[in-house]
MIZALO-187241 format. One record per residue (C-alpha): residue number from 1; x, y, z; residue in one letter. Coordinates in pm, 1 decimal, decimal comma. Layout:
# residues N
i_X_Y_Z_aa
NUM_X_Y_Z_A
...
# end
This chain:
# residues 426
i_X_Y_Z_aa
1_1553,3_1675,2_1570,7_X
2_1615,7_1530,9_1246,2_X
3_1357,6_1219,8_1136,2_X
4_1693,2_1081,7_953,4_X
5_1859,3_1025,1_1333,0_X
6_1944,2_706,9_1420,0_X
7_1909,1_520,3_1104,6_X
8_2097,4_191,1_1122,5_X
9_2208,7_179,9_769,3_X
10_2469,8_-139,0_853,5_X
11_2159,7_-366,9_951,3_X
12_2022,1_-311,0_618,7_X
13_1910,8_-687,2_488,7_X
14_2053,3_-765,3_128,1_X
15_1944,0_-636,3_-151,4_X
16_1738,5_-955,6_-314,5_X
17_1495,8_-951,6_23,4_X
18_1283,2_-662,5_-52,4_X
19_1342,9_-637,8_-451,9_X
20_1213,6_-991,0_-460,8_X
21_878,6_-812,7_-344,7_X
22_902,1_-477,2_-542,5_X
23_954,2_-652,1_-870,9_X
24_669,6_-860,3_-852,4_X
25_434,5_-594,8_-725,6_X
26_388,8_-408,3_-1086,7_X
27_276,1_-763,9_-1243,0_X
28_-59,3_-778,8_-995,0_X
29_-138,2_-411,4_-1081,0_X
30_-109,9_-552,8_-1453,7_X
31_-303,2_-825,9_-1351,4_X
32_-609,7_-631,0_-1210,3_X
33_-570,9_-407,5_-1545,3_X
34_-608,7_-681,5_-1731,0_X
35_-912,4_-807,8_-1533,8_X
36_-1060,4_-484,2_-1613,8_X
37_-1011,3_-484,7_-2002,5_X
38_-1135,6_-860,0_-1936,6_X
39_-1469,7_-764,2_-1771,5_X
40_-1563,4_-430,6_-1739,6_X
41_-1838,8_-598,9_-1506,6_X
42_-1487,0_-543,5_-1232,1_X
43_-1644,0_-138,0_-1199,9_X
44_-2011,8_-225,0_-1233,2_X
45_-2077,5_-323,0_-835,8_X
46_-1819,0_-416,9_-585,0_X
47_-1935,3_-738,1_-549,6_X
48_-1910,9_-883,1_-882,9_X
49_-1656,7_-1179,4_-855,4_X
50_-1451,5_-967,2_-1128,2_X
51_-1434,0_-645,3_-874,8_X
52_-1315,4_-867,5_-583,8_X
53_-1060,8_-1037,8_-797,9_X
54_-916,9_-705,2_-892,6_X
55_-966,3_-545,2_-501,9_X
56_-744,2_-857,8_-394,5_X
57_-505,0_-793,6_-712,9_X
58_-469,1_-456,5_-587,7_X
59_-457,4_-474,9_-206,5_X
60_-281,0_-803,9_-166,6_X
61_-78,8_-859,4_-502,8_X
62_13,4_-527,8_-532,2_X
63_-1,8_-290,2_-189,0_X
64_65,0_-554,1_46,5_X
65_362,2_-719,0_-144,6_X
66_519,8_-377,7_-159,2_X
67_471,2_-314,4_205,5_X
68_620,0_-651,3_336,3_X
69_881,7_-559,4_130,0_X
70_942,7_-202,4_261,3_X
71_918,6_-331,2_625,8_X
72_1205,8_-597,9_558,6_X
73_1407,7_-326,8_475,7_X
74_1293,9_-31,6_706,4_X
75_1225,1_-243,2_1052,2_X
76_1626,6_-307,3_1045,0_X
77_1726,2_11,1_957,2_X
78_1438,4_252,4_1121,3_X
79_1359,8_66,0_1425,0_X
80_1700,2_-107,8_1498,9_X
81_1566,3_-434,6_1492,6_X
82_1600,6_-701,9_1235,6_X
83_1358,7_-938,3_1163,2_X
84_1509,2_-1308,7_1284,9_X
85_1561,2_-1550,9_985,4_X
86_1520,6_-1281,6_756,8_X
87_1620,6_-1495,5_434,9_X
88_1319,0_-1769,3_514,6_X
89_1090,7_-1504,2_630,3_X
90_1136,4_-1319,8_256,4_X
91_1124,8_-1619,0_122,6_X
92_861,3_-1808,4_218,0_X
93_625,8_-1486,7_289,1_X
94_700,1_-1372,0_-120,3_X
95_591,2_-1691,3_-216,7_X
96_287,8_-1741,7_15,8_X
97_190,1_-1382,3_-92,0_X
98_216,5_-1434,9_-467,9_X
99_59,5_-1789,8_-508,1_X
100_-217,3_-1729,4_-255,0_X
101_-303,4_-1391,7_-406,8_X
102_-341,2_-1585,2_-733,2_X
103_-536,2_-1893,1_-585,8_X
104_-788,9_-1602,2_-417,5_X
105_-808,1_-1434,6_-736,9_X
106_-902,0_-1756,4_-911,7_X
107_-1113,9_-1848,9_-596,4_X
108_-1338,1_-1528,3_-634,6_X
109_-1340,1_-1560,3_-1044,4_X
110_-1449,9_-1951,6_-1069,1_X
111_-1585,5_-1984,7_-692,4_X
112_-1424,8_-2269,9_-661,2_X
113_-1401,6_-2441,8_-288,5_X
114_-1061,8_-2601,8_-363,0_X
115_-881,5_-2264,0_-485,1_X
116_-1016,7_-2052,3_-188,7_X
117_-881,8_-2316,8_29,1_X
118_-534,7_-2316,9_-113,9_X
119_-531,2_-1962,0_-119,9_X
120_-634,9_-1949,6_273,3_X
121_-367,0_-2204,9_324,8_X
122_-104,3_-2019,1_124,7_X
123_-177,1_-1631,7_263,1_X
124_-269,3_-1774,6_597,1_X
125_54,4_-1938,7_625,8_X
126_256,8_-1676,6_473,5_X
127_107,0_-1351,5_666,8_X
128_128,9_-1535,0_969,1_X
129_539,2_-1571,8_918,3_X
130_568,0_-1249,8_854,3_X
131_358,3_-1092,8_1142,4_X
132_522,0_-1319,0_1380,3_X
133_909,8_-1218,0_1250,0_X
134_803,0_-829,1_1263,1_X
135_604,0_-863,9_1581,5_X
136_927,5_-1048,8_1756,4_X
137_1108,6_-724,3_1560,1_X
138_893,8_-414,2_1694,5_X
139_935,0_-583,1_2048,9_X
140_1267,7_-485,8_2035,1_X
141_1253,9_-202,1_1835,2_X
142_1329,3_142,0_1960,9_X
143_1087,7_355,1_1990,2_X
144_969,7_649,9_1797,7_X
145_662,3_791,7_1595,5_X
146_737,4_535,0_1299,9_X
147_764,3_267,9_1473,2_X
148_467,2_317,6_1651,4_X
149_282,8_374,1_1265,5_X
150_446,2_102,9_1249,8_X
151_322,9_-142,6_1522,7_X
152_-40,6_3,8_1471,0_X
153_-68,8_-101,4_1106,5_X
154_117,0_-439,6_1164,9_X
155_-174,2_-475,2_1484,4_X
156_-426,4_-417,9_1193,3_X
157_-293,8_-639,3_963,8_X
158_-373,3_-922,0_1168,9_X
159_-717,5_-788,4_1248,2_X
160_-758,9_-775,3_848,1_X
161_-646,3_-1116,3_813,0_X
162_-814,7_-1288,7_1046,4_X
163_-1164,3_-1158,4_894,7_X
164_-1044,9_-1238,1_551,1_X
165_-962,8_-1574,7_624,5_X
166_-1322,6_-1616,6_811,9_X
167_-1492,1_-1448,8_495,5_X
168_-1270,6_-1693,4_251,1_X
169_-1432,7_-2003,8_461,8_X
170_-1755,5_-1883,4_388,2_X
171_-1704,7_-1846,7_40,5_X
172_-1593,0_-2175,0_19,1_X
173_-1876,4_-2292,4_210,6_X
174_-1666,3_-2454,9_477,9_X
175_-1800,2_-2254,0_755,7_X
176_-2054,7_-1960,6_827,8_X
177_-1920,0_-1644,6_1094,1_X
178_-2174,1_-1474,4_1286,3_X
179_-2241,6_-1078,5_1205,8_X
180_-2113,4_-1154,1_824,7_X
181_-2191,0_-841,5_725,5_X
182_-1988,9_-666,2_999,5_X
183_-1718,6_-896,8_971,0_X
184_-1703,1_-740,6_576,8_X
185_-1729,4_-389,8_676,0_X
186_-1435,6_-421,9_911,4_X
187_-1207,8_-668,6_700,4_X
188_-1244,9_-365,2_439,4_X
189_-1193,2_-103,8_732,9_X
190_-939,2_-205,3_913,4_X
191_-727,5_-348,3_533,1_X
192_-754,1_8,1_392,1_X
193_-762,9_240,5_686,9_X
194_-561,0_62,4_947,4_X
195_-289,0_-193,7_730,0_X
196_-238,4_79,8_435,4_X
197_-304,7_409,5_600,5_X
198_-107,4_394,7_952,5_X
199_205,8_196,9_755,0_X
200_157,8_486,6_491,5_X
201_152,3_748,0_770,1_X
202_401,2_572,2_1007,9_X
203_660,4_540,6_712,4_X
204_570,5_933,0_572,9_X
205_720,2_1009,4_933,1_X
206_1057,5_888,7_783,0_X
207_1037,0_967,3_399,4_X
208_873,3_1276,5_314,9_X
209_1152,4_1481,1_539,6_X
210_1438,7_1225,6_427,7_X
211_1355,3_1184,6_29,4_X
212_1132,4_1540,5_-16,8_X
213_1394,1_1764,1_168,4_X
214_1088,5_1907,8_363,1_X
215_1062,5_1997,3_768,6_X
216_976,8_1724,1_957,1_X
217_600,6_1648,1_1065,1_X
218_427,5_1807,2_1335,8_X
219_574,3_1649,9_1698,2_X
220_245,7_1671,5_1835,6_X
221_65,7_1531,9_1542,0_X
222_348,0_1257,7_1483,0_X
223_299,8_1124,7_1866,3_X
224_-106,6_1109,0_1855,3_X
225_-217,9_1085,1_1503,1_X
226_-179,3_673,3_1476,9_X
227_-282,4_593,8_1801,3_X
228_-592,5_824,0_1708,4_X
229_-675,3_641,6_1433,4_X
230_-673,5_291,2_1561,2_X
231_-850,4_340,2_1857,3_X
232_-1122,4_494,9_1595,5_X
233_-1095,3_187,2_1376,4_X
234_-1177,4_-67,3_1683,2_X
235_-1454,8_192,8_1774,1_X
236_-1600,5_181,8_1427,7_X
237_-1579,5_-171,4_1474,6_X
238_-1771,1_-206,5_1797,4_X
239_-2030,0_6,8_1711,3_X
240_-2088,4_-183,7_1402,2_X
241_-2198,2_-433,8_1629,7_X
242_-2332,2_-295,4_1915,0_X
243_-2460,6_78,2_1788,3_X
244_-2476,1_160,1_1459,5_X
245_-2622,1_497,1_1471,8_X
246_-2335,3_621,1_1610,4_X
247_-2133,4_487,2_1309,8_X
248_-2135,7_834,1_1133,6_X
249_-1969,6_1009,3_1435,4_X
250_-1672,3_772,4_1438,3_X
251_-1639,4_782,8_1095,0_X
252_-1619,0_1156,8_1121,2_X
253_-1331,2_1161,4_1360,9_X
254_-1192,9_897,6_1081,9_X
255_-1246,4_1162,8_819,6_X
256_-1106,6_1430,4_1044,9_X
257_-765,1_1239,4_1099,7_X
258_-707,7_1136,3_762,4_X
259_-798,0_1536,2_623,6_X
260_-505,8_1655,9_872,8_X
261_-264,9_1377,5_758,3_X
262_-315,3_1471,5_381,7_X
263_-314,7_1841,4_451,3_X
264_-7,9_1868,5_682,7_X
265_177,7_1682,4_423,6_X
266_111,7_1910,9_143,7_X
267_194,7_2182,0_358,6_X
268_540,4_2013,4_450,9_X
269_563,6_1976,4_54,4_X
270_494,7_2288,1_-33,2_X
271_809,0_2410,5_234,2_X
272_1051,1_2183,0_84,1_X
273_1384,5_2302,8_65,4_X
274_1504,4_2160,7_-282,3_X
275_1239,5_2296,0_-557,7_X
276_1313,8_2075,4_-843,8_X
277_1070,9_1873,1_-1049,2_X
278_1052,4_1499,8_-894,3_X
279_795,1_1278,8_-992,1_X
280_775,7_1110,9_-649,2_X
281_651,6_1451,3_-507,2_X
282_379,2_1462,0_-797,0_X
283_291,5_1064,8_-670,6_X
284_245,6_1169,6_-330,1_X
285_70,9_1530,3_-396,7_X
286_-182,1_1301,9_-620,7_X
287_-208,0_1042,6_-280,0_X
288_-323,5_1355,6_-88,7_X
289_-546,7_1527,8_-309,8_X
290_-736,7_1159,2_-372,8_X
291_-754,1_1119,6_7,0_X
292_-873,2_1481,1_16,1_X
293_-1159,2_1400,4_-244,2_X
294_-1241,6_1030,7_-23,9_X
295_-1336,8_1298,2_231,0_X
296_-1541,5_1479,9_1,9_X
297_-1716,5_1224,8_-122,5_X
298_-1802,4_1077,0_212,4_X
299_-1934,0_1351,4_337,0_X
300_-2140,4_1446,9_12,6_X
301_-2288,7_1049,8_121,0_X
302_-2401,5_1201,9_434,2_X
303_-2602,1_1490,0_317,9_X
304_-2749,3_1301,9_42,2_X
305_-2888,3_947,0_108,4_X
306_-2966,0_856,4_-273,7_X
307_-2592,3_925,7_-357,7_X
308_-2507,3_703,0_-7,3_X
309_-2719,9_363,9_-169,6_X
310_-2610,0_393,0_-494,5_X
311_-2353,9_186,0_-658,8_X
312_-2132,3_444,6_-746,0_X
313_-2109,7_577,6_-401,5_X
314_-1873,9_253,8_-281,1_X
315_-1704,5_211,1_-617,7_X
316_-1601,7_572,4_-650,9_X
317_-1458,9_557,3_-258,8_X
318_-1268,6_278,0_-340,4_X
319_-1098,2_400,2_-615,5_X
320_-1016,0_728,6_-487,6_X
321_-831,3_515,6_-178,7_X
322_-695,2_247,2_-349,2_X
323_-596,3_361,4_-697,9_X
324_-538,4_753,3_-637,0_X
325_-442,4_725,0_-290,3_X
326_-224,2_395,6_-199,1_X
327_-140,7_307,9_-518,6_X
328_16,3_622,4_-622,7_X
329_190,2_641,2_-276,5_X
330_323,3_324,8_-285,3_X
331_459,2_413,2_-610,7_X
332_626,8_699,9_-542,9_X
333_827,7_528,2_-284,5_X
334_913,0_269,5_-488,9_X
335_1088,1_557,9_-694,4_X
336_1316,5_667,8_-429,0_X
337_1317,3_263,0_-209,5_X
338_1450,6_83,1_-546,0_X
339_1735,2_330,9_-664,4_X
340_1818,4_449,7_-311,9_X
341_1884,2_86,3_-246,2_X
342_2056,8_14,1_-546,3_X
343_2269,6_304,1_-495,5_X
344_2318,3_198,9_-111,4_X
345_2430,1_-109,3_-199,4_X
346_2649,5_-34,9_-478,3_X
347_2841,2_207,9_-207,9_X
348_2875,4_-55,7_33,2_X
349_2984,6_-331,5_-194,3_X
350_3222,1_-144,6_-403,9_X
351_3381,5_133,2_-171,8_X
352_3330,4_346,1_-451,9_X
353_3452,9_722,0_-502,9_X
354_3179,5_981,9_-537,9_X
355_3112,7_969,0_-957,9_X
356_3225,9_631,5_-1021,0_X
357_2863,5_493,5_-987,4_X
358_2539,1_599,6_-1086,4_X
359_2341,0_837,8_-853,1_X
360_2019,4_777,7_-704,4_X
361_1876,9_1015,0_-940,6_X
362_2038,6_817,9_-1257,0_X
363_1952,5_459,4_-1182,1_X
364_1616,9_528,9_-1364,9_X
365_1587,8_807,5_-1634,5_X
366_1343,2_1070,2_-1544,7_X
367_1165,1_1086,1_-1852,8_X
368_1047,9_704,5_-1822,3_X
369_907,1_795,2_-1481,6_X
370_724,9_1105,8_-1550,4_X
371_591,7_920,6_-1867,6_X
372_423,7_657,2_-1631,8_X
373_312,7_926,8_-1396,2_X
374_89,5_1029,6_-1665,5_X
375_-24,6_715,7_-1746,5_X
376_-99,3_664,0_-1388,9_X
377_-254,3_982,4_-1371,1_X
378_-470,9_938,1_-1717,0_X
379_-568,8_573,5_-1535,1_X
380_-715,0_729,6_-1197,5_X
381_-888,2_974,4_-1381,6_X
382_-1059,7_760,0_-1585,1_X
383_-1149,0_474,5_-1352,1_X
384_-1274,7_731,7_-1141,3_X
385_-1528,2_798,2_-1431,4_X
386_-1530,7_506,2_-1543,4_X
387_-1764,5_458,3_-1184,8_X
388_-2012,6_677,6_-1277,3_X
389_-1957,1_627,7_-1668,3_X
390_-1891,7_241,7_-1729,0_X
391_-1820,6_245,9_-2135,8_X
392_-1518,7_395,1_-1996,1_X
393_-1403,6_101,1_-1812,4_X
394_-1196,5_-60,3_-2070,2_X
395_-998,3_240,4_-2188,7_X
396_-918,2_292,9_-1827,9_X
397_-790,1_-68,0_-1768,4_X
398_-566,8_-1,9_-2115,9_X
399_-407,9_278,1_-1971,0_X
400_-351,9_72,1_-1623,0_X
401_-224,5_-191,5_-1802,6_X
402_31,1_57,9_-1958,9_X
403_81,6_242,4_-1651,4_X
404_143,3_-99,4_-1463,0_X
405_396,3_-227,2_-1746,7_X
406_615,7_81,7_-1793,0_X
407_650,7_98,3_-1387,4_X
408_766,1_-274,3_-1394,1_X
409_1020,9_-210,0_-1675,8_X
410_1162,3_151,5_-1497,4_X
411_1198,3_-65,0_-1166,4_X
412_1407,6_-310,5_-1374,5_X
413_1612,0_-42,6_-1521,8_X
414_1757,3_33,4_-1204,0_X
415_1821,5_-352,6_-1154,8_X
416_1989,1_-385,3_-1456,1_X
417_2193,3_-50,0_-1379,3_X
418_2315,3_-198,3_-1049,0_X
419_2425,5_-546,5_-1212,3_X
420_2632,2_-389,5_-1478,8_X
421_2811,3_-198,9_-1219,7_X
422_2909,9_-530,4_-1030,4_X
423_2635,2_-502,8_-751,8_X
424_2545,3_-822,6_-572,5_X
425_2208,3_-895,0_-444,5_X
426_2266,4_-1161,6_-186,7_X
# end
């Protein structure tokens, strides 16, 4: 059965919902660059207040505002469901997201009570709007193996917040949560592994077939994989608590289920029925190979305990996932999302004939976006050294900070290309 069936194209919210998001995503990724270039200190030791400013750049002002985004557009038209008040809920979640990312950024760079308070105020406020719109959504969603991704990562987004806010309180001193350092591990566990890697997994379901012309996923994998995950996530969480020598055999079945989620997708990519160049297919091929090398690396951790207490060992993991992983996924969909949508819209607005409006493929010019895949590229690879090799840390926050810009401006091109055509966003 096709992964395209039953896509509810007519309940698609308007244009200005998600862009809002997408648009302001490339100017945190800038941000953290700049931190970088600011302080190389940000890749010295993950807890620097410069490495958790640019963590939260990247995972809240950057990841997270692209995935609200994407589920205000997909929940309507995947799972049949829109979100109710969708204008308010775009709204007021794009703003929470933005200032509070800002106030926690400025909270972990001055420690400062009052800015970690506004930015718990502003994200706490602002999540929880969202998670109750797309909870009230997925309750009436129909069912199938993205929605379920879906519903998983959306359960562990509220899991993530919840810790976070607890950890913000104690960094403002306001109030002290037992098992701290648990409560860190599995704010950090269930963020990257849970919120970004079942909504990247859930929405592959949909995407890689739709926008990469390949077969669809396995059914068998596509039913369990998820569900497989997250009851390893609360697992990894218990026994945190209760057992940790059993931690490493959890976190092999982790390892296990991300290795088949990045290898069957490759494979799928490598079957793909158009064989063209496309630079989202280069975004997502780098995605796999980094979460590929996370495996590697964790497992190297296990056979060699120096390499597991060094401070390498954390940064280098983190990068692999956030930058060469997520990031680059998240930018290869906003590749196909942004001009897809322009084109969408365009189509329904106008009533166009076929020609008299750009394609998808024309609303940003290919040469622009395979010359910030390289940047991007250039970037991983040398923040990835740049964890065992610091000098390197401010030539790889240069080339971010290029990488970052030049997405922002491509992603605008395709604006600009739908205005002068007479699109309308609202």
């Amino acid at each position: 059965m096709s992964q395209q069936a039953g896509l509810s194209f007519e309940q698609a919210p308007p244009f200005a919902l998600p862009l809002r998001f997408f648009l302001t995503a490339p100017l945190f990724l800038l941000a953290a660059a700049g931190l970088i270039v600011w302080d190389p200190e940000a890749l010295a030791s993950r807890w620097t207040p410069p490495a958790l400013a640019v963590t939260h750049a990247l995972t809240l002002g950057f990841l997270a505002m692209v995935m609200l985004g994407a589920l205000l557009q997909m929940l309507p038209v995947v799972a049949g469901a829109s979100l109710p008040a969708p204008r308010f809920v775009a709204w007021f979640s794009h703003v929470s997201l933005t200032l509070g990312s800002v106030a926690l950024m400025a909270g972990f760079l001055t420690a400062a009570p009052a800015a970690y308070g506004i930015g718990i105020a502003l994200l706490g406020g602002g999540f929880a709007v969202f998670l109750a719109a797309a909870s009230i959504s997925l309750a009436h969603a129909v069912a199938g193996v993205t929605v379920n991704g879906i519903r998983f990562a959306v359960l562990s987004l509220a899991v993530t917040l919840l810790l976070g806010l607890a950890l913000a309180l104690l960094r403002a001193g306001w109030w002290m949560p037992p098992a701290v350092e648990t409560a860190i591990a599995a704010h950090a566990t269930f963020g990257l592994l849970g919120w970004v890697l079942l909504l990247v997994i859930g929405v592959a379901y949909q995407v890689v077939p739709m926008f990469q012309i390949t077969p669809p996923y396995p059914p068998r994998m596509s039913r369990w994989l998820a569900g497989a995950l997250f009851t390893l996530l609360l697992l990894h969480a218990a026994v945190l608590l209760l057992f940790p020598a059993a931690a490493p055999i959890v976190d092999a079945g982790l390892a296990g289920g991300i290795l088949l989620f990045a290898l069957a997708t490759l494979r799928l990519q490598a079957r793909r029925r158009r064989k063209l160049p496309d630079v989202t297919l280069d975004y997502w091929r780098l995605g796999m190979a980094s979460l590929i090398a996370c495996v590697a690396v964790w497992l190297v951790a296990q056979l060699w305990s120096t390499w597991a207490g060094s401070n390498a060992y954390p940064l280098l993991l983190g990068v692999l996932f956030i930058g060469g992983f997520a990031v680059s996924v998240v930018s290869g969909m906003l590749y196909k999302i942004v001009p897809f949508l322009a084109w969408f819209h365009l189509q329904a607005q106008l009533q166009a004939r076929a020609g008299s409006i750009p394609t998808m493929k024309d609303m940003i010019a290919e040469r622009w976006t395979r010359w910030q895949f390289r940047l991007h590229l250039a970037a991983c690879a040398l923040l990835t050294g740049a964890t065992l090799w610091p000098q390197l840390a401010i030539t790889a926050g240069s080339v971010l900070a290029l990488s970052a810009l030049l997405l922002w401006v491509n992603l605008l091109s395709a604006v600009r290309r739908f205005s002068r055509h007479g699109g309308r966003f609202s």
